[in-house]
Every structure is written in structure tokens, then in C-alpha cells.
C-alpha positions in Angstrom: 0.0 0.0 0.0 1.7 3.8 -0.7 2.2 5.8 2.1 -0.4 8.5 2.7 0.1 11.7 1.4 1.4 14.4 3.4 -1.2 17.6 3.9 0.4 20.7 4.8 -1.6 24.0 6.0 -0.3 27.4 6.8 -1.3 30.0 9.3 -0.1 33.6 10.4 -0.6 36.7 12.1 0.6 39.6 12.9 1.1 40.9 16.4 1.6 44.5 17.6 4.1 43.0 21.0 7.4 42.2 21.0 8.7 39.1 19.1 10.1 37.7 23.0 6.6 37.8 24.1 5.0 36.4 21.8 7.4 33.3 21.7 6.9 33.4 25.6 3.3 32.5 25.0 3.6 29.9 22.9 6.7 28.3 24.8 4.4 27.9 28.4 2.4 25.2 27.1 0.9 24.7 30.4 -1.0 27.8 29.9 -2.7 27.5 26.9 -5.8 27.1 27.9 -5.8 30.6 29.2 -5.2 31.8 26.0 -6.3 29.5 23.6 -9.7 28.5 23.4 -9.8 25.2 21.6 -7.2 23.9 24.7 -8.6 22.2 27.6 -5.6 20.8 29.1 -1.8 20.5 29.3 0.2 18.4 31.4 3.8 18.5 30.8 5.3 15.0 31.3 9.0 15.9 30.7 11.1 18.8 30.5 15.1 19.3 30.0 15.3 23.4 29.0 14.9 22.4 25.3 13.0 19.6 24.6 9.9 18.2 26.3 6.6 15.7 26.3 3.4 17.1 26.7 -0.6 15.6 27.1 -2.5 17.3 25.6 -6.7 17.9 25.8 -8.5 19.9 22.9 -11.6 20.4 21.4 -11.7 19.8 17.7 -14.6 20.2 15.5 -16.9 19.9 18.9 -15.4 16.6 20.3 -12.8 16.5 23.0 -9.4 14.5 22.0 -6.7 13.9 23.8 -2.9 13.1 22.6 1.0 13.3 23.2 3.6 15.7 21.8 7.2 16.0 22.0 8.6 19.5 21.8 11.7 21.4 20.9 12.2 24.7 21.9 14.7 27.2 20.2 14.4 30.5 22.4 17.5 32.0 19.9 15.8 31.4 16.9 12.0 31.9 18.4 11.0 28.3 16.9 9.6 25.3 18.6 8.5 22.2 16.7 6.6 19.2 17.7 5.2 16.1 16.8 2.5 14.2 18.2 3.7 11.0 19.4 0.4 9.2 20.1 -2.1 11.0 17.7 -5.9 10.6 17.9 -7.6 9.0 15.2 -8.3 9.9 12.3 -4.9 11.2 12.5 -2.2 9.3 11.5 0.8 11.5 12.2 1.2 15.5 13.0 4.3 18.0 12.9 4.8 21.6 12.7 6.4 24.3 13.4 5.9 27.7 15.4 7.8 30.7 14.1 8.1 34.3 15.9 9.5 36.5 13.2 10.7 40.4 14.8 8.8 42.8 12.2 10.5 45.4 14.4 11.0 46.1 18.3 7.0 46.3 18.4 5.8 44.5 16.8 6.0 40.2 15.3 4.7 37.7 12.7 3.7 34.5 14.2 3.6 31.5 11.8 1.8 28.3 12.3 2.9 25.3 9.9 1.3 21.5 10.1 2.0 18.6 8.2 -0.2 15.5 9.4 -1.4 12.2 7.4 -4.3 10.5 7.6 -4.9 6.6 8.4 -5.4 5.2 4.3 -5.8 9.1 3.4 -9.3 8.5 3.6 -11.0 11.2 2.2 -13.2 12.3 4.7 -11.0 11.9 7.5 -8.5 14.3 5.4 -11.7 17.0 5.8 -12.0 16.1 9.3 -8.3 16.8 10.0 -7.7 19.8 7.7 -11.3 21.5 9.1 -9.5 21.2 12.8 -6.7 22.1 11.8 -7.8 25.3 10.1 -10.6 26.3 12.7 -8.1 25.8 16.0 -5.2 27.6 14.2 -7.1 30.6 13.2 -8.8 30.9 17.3 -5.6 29.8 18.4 -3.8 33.1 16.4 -6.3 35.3 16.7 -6.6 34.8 20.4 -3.1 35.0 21.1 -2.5 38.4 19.3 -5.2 39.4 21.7 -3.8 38.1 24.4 0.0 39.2 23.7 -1.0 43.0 22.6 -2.4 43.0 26.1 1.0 41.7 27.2 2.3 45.1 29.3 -1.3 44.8 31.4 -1.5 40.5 31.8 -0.5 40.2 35.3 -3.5 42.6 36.3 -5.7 40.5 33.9 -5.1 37.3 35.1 -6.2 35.8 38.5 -5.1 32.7 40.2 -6.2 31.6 43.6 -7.8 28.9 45.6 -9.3 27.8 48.5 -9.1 24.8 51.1 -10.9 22.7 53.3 -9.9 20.2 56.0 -11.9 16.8 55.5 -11.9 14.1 58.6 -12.7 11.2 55.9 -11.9 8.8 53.4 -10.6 10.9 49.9 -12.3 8.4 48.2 -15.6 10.0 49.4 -14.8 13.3 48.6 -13.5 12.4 45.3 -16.4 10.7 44.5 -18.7 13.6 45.7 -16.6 15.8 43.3 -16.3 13.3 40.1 -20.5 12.7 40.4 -21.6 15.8 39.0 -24.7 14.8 37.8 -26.4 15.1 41.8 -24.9 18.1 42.2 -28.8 20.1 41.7 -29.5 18.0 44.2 -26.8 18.0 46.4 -25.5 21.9 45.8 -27.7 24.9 46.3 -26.4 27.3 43.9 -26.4 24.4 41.2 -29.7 24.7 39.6 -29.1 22.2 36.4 -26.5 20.6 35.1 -26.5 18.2 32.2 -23.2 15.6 31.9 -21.7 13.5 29.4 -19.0 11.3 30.1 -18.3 9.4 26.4 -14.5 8.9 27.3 -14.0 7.5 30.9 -12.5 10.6 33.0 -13.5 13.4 29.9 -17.0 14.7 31.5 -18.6 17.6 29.2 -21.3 19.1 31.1 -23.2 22.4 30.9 -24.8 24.2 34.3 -26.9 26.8 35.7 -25.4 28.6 39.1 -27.4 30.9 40.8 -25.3 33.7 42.6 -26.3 35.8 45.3 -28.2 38.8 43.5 -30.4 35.9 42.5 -29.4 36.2 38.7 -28.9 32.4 37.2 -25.2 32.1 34.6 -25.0 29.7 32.3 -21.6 28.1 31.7 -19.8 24.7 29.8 -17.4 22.8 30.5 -14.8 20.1 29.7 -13.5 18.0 32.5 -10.7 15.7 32.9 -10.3 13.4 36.0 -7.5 12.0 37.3 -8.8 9.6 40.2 -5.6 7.7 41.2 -4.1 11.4 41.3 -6.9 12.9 43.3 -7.5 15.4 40.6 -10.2 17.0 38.4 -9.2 19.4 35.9 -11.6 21.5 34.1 -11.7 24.8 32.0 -15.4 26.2 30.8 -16.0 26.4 27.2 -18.4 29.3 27.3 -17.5 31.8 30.1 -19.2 34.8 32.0 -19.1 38.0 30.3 -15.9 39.2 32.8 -14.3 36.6 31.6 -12.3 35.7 28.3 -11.0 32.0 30.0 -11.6 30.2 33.2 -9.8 26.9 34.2 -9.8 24.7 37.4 -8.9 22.0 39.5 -10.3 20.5 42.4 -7.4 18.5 44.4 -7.7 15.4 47.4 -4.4 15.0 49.2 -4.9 12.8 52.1 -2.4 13.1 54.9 -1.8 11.4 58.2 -4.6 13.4 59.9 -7.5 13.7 57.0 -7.9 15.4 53.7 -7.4 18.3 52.4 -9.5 19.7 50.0 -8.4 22.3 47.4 -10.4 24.7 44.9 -7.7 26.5 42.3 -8.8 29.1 39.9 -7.3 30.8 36.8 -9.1 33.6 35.2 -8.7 35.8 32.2 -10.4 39.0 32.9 -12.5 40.5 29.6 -11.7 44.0 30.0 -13.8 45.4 27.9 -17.0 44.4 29.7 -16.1 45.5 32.7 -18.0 48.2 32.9 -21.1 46.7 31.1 -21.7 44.3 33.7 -20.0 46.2 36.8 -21.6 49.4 36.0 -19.9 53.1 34.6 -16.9 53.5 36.1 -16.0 50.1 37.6 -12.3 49.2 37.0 -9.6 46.3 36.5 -9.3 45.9 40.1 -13.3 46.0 40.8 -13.2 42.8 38.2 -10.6 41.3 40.0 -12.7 41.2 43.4 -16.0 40.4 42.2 -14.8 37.6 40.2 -12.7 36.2 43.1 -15.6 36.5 45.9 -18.2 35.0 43.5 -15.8 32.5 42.6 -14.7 31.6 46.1 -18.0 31.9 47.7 -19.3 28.8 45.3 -16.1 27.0 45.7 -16.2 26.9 49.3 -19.9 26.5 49.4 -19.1 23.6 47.5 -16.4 22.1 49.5 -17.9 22.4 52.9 -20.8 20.0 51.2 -18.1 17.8 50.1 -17.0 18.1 54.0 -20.4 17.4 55.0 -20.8 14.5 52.6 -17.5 13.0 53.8 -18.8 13.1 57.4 -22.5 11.5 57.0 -20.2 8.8 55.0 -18.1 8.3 58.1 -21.1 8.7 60.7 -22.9 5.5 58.8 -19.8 3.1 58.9 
């Protein structure tokens, strides 16, 4: 049988920042999914300063998929290339290339190459592949000149935090009250609905209505991926709050000596430019920056006192 032909796509943009930062973005895989919309996940497996293994979670074309890349990262040249080691069908193989080209000390050209194959070239898995391809490249580009012409103000646009709770119980029990999402309307106030899919064991793609405290009722989605020998669920929502351009997650269960501990973390990407639209004339960065974090953390906690609660009544009937 002849190998399959080799598809090739091209993408670039150009960036009013500083060629440095924009490689900077693209080299801290781990935080794509704050900037890049299609990513759900990165876990980076291996590191040395130039090359590295990463796991990957995306959307593509609507569907979650999941693979593994290896990386090599040339900060004098501002190129990284990478090839997915264990790609997800239909794809049979996928390489490319990032380039940060200096257009001057201002601004950059960012170029995104692929070449992938296709398992017997089959024809509609080739439009599968080169639809993905196309549609995550442009988001991916477009949302990271957003992102790195914001790059003087990010460190006031983005918020990380979390919260914890002690647990005297089995992390097995609050692990499970986490993973089951599904009784969370019944067992979590501010959960009003919440609708789960869980077609992958561990990938859960749900969609929920919180109430917060003015009485008004958000609608978000999300991708989860759970890690349950690890004690981990990782998440990022898939259609945000108007404050926010990107929201990811994890709740953590580290059991010690003593109990549990059980952790809410938080990353946010503020959207500026509705600040003031939903905060009212006037309201700043900063106002943003503690509404978000309050309404955040008051769910979050609300949430893991339940699981606290849930734990005990587990204990109490043993």
C-alpha cells in the first residue's frame, strides 16, 4: 500500500508585542488554555530546557481529543516544533512548526505550519483533520495576538487563587462527591441544572446553571478531565461569563496522616472590555478582580464544605 500523502496548512498573524513575548506564550504550554480556546488541558510530562513531552486535551470540531507531543524549543531562533507522538484517530501523524519572526522592536509575525497524514488518506478523514486544523489555528492566532497585545497589562488581567478545606474522611468519598456531577442540583444549592456527558472514561462535558447571590442564574460549559488515582479533576469552561475571556480549574484530594485536604484553584482571564457593562460606569480592573474572586470563592467553598459534609455522614454511617 503507498504511504499517505502528506497535507500541509499554513497560518499567520501579525502581532503589535514584542517578538520575545509572543514566543513566551507559545513556549508555556501549560497555559494555553488561558489563552487558547480550543485547549482544555496541558500536562507537561517531561522537560530538560529544550526539549519536552506534553498531554494534551482539545476540542476539535466539537469533540474532545486527547494526545501526546514532544517539543523542541529554540528560544535564539524563536521556533519550537513538535510532533504528536500518540495522535488521535483519524490522524495518523502531525508535525509543525511555530515561528516568531521580529517585524520590528514592536511589533511580530507568528507562523503556524502543520503537516499530518491520515490513516489510508481516507477522504473524509483528510476534511476532518484539515477543518480542525484550520478552525483551531485561526482561534488559536487570533486569540493569542489578543492576548500578547495586552502583554504590558496581563499580570492585572489574570487571577489565580484557591481555597481549602480540611476533611476528617476517606478521599475516596470526597473524590467521588466531586467526580459525580450529575447530583450536584440536588446536592449543591447554587447548582440549579447541570446536564453531563461522560463518552471517554475521565472526559465529562457538562453544561450548568449557578445561581449567585443577586439571585441572577449564569450559564456556563465545560470540559472535565479526571484523574482519580491522582486525586484530581481538571476543568476549564468552554463558554464563560461575560468578565471573563477564559476560566480553568482544578479540584485536588491530598490525604495526609490526619485527613484530607481539599483544594479549589482558579485561573481567570479577565475580559476587560466588559467590565463596565456588567460592573456598572466606572468600575475598574481591580473592581473585576474582586467580584470575580468573591463570586468564585464563595461557590467553591460553598461547594467544599458540602463535600466536608458528605465525607462526614459517610463516616457517621460506617
Amino acid at each position: 500500500m503507498a504511504a499517505e500523502r502528506v497535507h500541509t496548512t499554513a497560518h499567520d498573524v501579525d502581532v503589535a508585542a514584542p517578538a520575545g513575548v509572543v514566543y513566551g506564550l507559545i513556549a508555556d504550554a501549560t497555559r494555553w488554555p488561558w489563552y487558547f480556546p480550543p485547549n482544555v488541558h496541558v500536562e507537561q510530562l517531561e522537560f530538560d530546557g529544550r526539549s519536552e513531552r506534553l498531554r494534551m486535551w482539545a476540542t476539535a470540531n466539537g469533540q474532545v481529543r486527547s494526545w501526546t507531543s514532544s517539543r523542541q524549543l529554540s528560544p535564539q531562533d524563536r521556533r519550537i516544533t513538535f510532533r504528536q507522538d500518540l495522535p488521535a484517530a483519524p490522524v495518523k501523524s502531525m508535525l509543525g512548526t511555530w515561528i516568531v519572526e521580529e517585524l520590528d522592536a514592536r511589533h511580530s509575525r507568528l507562523t503556524l505550519l502543520h503537516d499530518f497524514t491520515v490513516e489510508g488518506d481516507d477522504p473524509a478523514g483528510v476534511a476532518w483533520v484539515d477543518q480542525a486544523v484550520d478552525s483551531n489555528s485561526r482561534t488559536e492566532l487570533g486569540n493569542l495576538r489578543r492576548i500578547a497585545e495586552q502583554w504590558s497589562r496581563l499580570d492585572e488581567l489574570i487571577l489565580v487563587f484557591e481555597d481549602s478545606v480540611r476533611v476528617r474522611g476517606g478521599a475516596e468519598v470526597v473524590y467521588d462527591f466531586l467526580y459525580q456531577v450529575a447530583n450536584w442540583p440536588e446536592r449543591v444549592p447554587h447548582v440549579s441544572r447541570l446536564d453531563v456527558t461522560e463518552d471517554e472514561p475521565g472526559v465529562q462535558v457538562m453544561s450548568m446553571d449557578t445561581t449567585t447571590a443577586d439571585g441572577s442564574v449564569h450559564t456556563t460549559e465545560s470540559v472535565r478531565v479526571c484523574f482519580p488515582h491522582a486525586g484530581r479533576i481538571v476543568y476549564k469552561q468552554t463558554l464563560t461569563p461575560a468578565l471573563m475571556t477564559a476560566h480553568t480549574g482544578e479540584w485536588s484530594v491530598v490525604p495526609d496522616e490526619t485527613g484530607v485536604t481539599v483544594t479549589s484553584q482558579h485561573s481567570v482571564v479577565l475580559r476587560e472590555e466588559n467590565v463596565e457593562a456588567v460592573l456598572g460606569p466606572g468600575a475598574t480592573v481591580a473592581d473585576a478582580r474582586r467580584y470575580v474572586r468573591e463570586a468564585l470563592g464563595r461557590n467553591s467553598l460553598a461547594t467544599l464544605e458540602l463535600a466536608k459534609r458528605h465525607a462526614g455522614s459517610a463516616v457517621r454511617m460506617l
